[in-house]
KOLNU-817228 format. One line per field, with one value per residue (C-alpha): x, y, z. Coordinates in pm, 1 decimal, padded with zeros to 6 digits. Example, Ala and Ser with C-alpha at 12.3 -4.5 7.8 and 13.67 -1.06 7.14 Angstrom:
REM KOLNU-817228
east <- c(01230.0|01367.0)
north <- c(-00450.0|-00106.0)
up <- c(00780.0|00714.0)
REM end
This chain:
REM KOLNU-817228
east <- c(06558.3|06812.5|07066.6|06823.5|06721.0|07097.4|07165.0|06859.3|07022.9|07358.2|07216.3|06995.0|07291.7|07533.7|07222.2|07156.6|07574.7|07569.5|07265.1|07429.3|07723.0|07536.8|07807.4|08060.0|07804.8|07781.4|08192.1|08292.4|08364.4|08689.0|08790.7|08832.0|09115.8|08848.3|08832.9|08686.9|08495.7|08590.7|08702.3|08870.1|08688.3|08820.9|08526.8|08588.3|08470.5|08381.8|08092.0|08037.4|07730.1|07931.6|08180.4|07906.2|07744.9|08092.2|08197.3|07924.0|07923.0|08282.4|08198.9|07971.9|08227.8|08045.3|08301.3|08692.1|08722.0|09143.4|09183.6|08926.8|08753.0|08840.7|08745.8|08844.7|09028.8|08960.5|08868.8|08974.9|08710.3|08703.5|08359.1|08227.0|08027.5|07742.6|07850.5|07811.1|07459.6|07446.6|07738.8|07655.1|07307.8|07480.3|07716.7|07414.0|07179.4|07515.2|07627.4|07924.4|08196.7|08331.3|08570.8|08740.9|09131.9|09163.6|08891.9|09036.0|09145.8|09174.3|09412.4|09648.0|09639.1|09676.9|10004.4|10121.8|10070.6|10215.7|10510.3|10586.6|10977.0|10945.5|11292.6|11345.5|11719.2|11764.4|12137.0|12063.8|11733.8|11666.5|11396.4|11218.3|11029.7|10796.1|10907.5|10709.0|10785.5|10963.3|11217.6|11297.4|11332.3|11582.4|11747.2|11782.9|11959.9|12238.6|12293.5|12378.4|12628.0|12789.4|12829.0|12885.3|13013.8|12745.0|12422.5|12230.7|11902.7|11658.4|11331.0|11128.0|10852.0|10573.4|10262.0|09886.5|10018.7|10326.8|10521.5|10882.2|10885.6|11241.5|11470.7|11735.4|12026.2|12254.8|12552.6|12926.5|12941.0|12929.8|12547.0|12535.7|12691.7|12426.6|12092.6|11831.5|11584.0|11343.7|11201.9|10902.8|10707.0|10449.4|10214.7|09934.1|09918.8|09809.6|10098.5|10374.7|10584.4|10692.5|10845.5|11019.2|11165.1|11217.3|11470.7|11651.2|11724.6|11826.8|12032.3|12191.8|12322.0|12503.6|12628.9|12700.1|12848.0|13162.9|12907.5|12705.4|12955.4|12817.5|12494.1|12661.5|12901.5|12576.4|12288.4|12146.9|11907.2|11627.8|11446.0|11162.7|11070.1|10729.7|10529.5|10235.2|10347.1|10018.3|09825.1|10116.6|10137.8|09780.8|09784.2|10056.9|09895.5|09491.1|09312.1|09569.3|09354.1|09394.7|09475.5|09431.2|09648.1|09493.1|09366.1|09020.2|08773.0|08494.3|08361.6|08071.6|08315.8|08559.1|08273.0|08184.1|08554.2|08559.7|08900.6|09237.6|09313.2|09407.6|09739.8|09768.9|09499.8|09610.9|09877.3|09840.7|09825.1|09406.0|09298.9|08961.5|08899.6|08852.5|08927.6|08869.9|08682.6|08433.3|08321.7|08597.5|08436.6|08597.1|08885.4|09028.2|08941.5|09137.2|09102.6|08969.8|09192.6|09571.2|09839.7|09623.2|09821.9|10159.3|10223.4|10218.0|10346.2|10609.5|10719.0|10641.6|10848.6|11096.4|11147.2|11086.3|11308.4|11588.4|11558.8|11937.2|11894.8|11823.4|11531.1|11609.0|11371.9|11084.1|10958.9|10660.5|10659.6|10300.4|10099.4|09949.4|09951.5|10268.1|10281.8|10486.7|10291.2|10344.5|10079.2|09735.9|09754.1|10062.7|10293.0|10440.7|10747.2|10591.4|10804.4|11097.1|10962.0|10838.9|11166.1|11339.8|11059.5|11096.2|11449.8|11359.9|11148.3|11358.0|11614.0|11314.2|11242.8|11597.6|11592.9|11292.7|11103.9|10811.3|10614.3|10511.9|10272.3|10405.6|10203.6|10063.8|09862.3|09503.7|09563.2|09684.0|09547.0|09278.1|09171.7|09304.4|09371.3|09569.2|09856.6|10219.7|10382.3|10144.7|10225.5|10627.4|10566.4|10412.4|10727.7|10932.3|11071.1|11194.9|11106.9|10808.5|10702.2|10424.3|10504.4|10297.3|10484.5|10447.6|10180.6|09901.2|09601.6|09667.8|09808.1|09709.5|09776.9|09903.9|10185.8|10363.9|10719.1|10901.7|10821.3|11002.6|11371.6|11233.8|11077.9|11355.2|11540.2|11364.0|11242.0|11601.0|11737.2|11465.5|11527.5|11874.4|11899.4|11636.5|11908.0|12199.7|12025.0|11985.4|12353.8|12515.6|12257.2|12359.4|12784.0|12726.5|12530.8|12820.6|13082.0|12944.0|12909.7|13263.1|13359.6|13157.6|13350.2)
north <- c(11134.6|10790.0|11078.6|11223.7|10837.1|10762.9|11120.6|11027.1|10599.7|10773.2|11030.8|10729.9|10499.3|10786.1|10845.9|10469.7|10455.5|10762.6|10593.5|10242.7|10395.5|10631.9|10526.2|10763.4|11060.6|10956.6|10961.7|11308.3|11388.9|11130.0|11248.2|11604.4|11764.4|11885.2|11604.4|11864.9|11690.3|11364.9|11080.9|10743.7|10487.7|10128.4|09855.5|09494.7|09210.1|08931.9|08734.4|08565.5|08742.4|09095.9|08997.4|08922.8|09262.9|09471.6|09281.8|09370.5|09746.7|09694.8|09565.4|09829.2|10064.0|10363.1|10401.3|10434.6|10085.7|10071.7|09699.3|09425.8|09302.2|09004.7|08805.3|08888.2|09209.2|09524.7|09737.4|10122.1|10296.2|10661.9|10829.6|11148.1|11425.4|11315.4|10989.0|10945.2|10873.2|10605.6|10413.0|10491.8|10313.5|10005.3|09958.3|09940.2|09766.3|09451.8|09557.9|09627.8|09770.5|10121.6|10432.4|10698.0|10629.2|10982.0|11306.3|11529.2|11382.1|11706.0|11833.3|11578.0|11558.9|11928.2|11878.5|11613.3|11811.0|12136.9|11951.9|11765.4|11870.6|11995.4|12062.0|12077.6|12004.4|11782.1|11700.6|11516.5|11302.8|11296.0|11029.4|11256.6|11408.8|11300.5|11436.8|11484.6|11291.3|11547.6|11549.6|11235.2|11163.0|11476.9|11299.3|10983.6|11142.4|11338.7|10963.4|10875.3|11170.6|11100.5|10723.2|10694.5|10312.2|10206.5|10358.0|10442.6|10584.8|10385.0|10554.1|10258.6|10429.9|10730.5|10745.5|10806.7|11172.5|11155.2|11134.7|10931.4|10591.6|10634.5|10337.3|10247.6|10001.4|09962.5|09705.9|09638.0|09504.9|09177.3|09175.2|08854.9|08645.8|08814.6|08765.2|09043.9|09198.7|09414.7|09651.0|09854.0|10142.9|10342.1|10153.1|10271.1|10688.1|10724.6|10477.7|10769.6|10541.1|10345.0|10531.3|10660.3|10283.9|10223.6|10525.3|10442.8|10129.4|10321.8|10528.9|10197.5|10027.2|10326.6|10527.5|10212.7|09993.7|09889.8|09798.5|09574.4|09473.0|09090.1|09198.5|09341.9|09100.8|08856.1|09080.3|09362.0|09586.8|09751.4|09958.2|10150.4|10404.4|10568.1|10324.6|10553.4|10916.7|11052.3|10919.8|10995.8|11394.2|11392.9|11234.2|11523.2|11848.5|11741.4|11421.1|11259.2|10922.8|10882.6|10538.4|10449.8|10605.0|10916.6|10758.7|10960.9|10751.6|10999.0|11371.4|11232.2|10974.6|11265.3|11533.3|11236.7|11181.7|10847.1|10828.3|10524.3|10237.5|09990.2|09917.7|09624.9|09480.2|09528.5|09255.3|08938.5|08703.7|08569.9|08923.3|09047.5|08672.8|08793.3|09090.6|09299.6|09554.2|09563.7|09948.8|10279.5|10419.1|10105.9|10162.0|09840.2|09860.5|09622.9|09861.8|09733.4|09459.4|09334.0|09556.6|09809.3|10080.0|10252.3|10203.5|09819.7|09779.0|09957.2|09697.9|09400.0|09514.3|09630.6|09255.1|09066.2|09268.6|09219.0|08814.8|08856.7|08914.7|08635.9|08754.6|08600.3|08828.2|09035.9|09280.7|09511.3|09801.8|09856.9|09986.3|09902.8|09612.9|09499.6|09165.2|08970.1|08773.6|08634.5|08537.0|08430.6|08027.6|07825.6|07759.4|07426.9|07606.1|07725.7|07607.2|07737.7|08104.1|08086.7|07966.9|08252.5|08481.9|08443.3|08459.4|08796.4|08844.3|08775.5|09019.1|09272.4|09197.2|09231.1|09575.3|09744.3|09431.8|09517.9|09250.7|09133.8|08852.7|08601.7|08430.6|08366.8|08689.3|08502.0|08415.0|08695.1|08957.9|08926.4|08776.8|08978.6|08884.6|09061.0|09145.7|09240.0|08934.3|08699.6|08794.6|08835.1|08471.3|08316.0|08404.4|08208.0|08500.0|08214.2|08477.2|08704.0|08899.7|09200.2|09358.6|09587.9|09808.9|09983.0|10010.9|09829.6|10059.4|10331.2|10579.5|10356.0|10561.5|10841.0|10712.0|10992.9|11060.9|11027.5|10649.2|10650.0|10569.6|10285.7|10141.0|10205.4|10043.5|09736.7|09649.5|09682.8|09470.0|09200.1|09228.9|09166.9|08927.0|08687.8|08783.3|08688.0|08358.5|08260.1|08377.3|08149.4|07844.6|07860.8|07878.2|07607.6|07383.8|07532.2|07380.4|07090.0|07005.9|07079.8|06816.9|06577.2|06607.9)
up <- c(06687.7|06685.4|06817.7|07099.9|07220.0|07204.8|07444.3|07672.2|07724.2|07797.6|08085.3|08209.2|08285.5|08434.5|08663.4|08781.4|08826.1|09059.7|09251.9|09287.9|09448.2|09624.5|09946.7|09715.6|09866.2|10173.8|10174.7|10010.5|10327.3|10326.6|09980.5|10072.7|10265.0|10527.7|10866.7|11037.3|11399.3|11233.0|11507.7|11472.2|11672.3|11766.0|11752.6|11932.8|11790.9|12028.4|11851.7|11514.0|11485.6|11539.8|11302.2|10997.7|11097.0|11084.4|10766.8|10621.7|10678.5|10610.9|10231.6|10208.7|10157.4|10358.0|10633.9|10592.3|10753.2|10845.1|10807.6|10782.1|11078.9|11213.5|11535.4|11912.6|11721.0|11700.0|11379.3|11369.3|11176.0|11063.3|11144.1|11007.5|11197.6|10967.3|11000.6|11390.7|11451.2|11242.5|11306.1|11703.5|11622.2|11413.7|11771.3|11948.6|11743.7|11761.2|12125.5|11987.8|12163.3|12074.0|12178.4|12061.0|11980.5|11810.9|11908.4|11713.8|11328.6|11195.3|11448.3|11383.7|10989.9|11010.2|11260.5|11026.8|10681.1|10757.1|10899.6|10582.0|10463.6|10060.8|09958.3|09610.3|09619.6|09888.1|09957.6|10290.8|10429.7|10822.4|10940.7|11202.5|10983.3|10664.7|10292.7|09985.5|09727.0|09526.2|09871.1|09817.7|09455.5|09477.7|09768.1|09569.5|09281.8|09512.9|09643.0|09269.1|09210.8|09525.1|09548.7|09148.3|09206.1|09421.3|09366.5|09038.5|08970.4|08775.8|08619.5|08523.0|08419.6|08457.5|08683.6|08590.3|08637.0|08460.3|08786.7|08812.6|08915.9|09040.0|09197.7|09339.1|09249.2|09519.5|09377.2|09417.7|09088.4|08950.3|08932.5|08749.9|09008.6|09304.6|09398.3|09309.4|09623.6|09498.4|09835.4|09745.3|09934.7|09937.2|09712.8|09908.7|09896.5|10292.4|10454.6|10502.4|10766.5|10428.2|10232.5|10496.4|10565.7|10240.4|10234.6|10519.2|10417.9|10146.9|10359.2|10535.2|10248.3|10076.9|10369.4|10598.7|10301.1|10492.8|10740.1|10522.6|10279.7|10375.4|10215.1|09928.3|09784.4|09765.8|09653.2|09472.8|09580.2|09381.1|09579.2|09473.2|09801.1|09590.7|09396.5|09407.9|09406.7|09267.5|09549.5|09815.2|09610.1|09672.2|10031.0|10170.8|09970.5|10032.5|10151.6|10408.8|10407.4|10021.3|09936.0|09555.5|09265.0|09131.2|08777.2|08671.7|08494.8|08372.0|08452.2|08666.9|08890.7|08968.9|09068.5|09384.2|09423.1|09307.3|09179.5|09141.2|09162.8|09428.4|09310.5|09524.6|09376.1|09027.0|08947.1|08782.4|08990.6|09084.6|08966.5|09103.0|09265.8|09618.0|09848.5|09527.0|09433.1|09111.0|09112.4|09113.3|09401.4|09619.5|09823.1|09670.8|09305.6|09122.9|08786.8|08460.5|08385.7|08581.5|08494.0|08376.8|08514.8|08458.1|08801.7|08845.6|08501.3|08537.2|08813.6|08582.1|08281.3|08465.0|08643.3|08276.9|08079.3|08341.0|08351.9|08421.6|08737.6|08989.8|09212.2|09585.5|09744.0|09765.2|10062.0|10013.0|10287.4|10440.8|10755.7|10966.6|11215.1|11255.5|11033.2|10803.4|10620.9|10268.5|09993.5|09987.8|10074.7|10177.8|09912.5|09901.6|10073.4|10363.6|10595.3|10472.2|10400.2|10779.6|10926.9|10735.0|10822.3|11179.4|11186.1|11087.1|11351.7|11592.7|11504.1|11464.7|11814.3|11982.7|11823.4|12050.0|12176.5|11898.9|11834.0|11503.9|11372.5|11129.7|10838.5|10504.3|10476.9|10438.2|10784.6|10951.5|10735.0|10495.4|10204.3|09893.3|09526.3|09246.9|09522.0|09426.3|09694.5|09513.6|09190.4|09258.9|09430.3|09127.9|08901.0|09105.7|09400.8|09659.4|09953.6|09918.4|10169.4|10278.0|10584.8|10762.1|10979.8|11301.7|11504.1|11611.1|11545.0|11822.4|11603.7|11251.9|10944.3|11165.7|11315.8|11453.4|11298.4|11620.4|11522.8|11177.2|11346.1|11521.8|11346.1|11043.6|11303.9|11381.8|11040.8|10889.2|11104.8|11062.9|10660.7|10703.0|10946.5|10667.0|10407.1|10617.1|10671.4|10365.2|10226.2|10570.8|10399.5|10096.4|10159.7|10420.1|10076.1|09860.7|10074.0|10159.8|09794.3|09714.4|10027.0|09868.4|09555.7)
REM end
């Protein structure tokens, strides 16, 4: 009887959790590989009253909302078929504003997916084209057995789904007398454009060396191009919009696709404060506790256990909306972390005369807690930066890969132009010092 009551408690709580996230029904349709009629609409925001109203729905978590609303900006959001008539009546019932940036979503994840290079044995990379994961990790290790001297292969740990977390060191030697950047992509599955930056930066710094041999003889690089290769696996073979890791919590939260993690929401830094979500079937789930997955602690042993190295910087590649921004609040540095920020920038700009916004992320973003340039910040990175690459919201998640060189391009030279900065400071300090002596 005890055993029956206990059987009877256990299928009453699974049944009140499906109900209270009944919005994981109401999106199966965005955890599927199926888009079919599906459009991506742009809503402008031009009142305070519109803004409370679109945040709202936006907190909800029933629409694929990309980016948080904000005011006097637009928000792209991606609507179902059965979604349509009720978002068309929430415009309307605000007087919001709304069209149609993409018709046809299918079409274009369809174009995108079967266009996806899978070679097993890649001996070369090209950037007008996207690569599954497996493309590039082979990619990574020809680099190694090709440029022995300069570039080594690092597998700091194993994802959810036993996938490689596979680096890069690029070094001249004499690590202990350089600074340490660590460059990270792809921490969010449905962000192909970086990735694809993160490798050809790669690219840059091995094959150009000579080139960059300023760079090298004062830092390090650790770049990690995949930080989420279950969700980016699962991204290229199913739903193209996926954005968490692929860690399953239970039988009944996998049958309504309520899957990951938020892995930029995971690290521990103001965990779950704000910008956070509580329940797995959020697309920002910050996961049962910081650094409760393989992923993100992979990244945080990896930096303790090499407390040799002296970590200058810190860029994490995103999309979209073409920002630099860097942590939550301004740190008592602020001034100097913009000035080198928008030396950046400028470079970035010279490149293709793309514009990008420059600020603490609170201001030009959103709120968010539990994020990897917080967390990199609050262990004493001088530099710490999230970027959000190209574009702007016309294309959004499905940036088109005639956009990768560009924007490899731009955001390259913006990165190294910061890094050059800093290296000219610090020999102009350096001597001055010694003419003092």
């Amino acid at each position: 009887m005890a055993y029956f009551r206990y059987l009877l408690f256990c299928v009453v709580i699974s049944l009140v959790f499906l109900l209270d996230h009944a919005a994981c029904a109401q999106r199966a349709a965005l955890r599927t590989s199926d888009f079919s009629g599906s459009q991506l609409m742009s809503v402008m925001v031009e009142t305070e009253d519109q803004l409370k109203a679109l945040l709202r729905l936006y907190e909800k978590d029933d629409f694929d909302f990309w980016g948080s609303p904000s005011m006097n900006d637009s928000a792209n959001v991606l609507v179902t078929p059965d979604q349509r008539g009720k978002f068309n009546k929430f415009l309307d019932s605000f007087r919001l504003k709304g069209h149609v940036v993409i018709d046809d979503v299918y079409r274009v994840v369809r174009s995108q997916q079967k266009s996806l290079v899978n070679v097993r044995h890649a001996t070369e990379m090209s950037w007008d084209a996207y690569h599954y994961p497996e493309t590039i990790f082979s990619w990574m290790w020809q680099l190694e057995s090709r440029f022995k001297k300069l570039a080594e292969v690092i597998t700091i740990g194993y994802s959810y789904e036993e996938m490689p977390l596979e680096m890069l060191k690029i070094s001249t030697g004499n690590s202990d007398q350089k600074y340490g950047v660590f460059i990270d992509g792809g921490i969010h599955a449905r962000e192909w454009i970086s990735p694809a930056v993160a490798t050809y930066i790669i690219n840059e710094l091995v094959k150009n060396s000579s080139v960059n041999a300023d760079l090298l003889d004062t830092y390090d690089f650790y770049i990690l191009p995949i930080t989420n290769p279950d969700g980016y696996r699962h991204s290229c073979n199913y739903n193209r919009f996926w954005r968490k890791s692929r860690r399953s919590f239970s039988f009944l939260t996998d049958l309504v696709g309520c899957r990951g993690i938020d892995l930029n929401r995971n690290f521990a830094y103001h965990w779950k404060e704000w910008g956070a979500g509580f329940s797995p079937c959020s697309m920002i789930y910050a996961g049962s506790s910081a650094f409760s997955e393989p992923e993100t602690r992979a990244i945080r042993d990896f930096v303790k256990t090499h407390s040799n190295i002296n970590w200058k910087f810190y860029f994490s590649l995103h999309s979209f909306g073409q920002v630099k921004g860097y942590t939550k609040e301004r740190p008592q540095d602020y001034d100097e972390m913009l000035r080198v920020a928008n030396v950046g920038n400028d470079a970035l700009y010279a490149v293709h005369g793309t514009r990008y916004r420059v600020g603490s992320i609170r201001e030009t973003l959103y709120i968010a807690s539990g994020t990897s340039s917080d967390w990199f910040k609050s262990i004493g990175v001088d530099y710490s930066y999230a970027i959000e690459l190209r574009d702007y919201g016309i294309f959004g998640f499905l940036l088109p890969a005639y956009q990768i060189i560009p924007t490899s391009e731009e955001v390259w030279a913006g990165i190294r132009a910061s890094l050059l900065d800093v290296r000219a400071n610090e020999i102009i300090e350096r001597l001055t010092r010694i003419n003092r002596l």
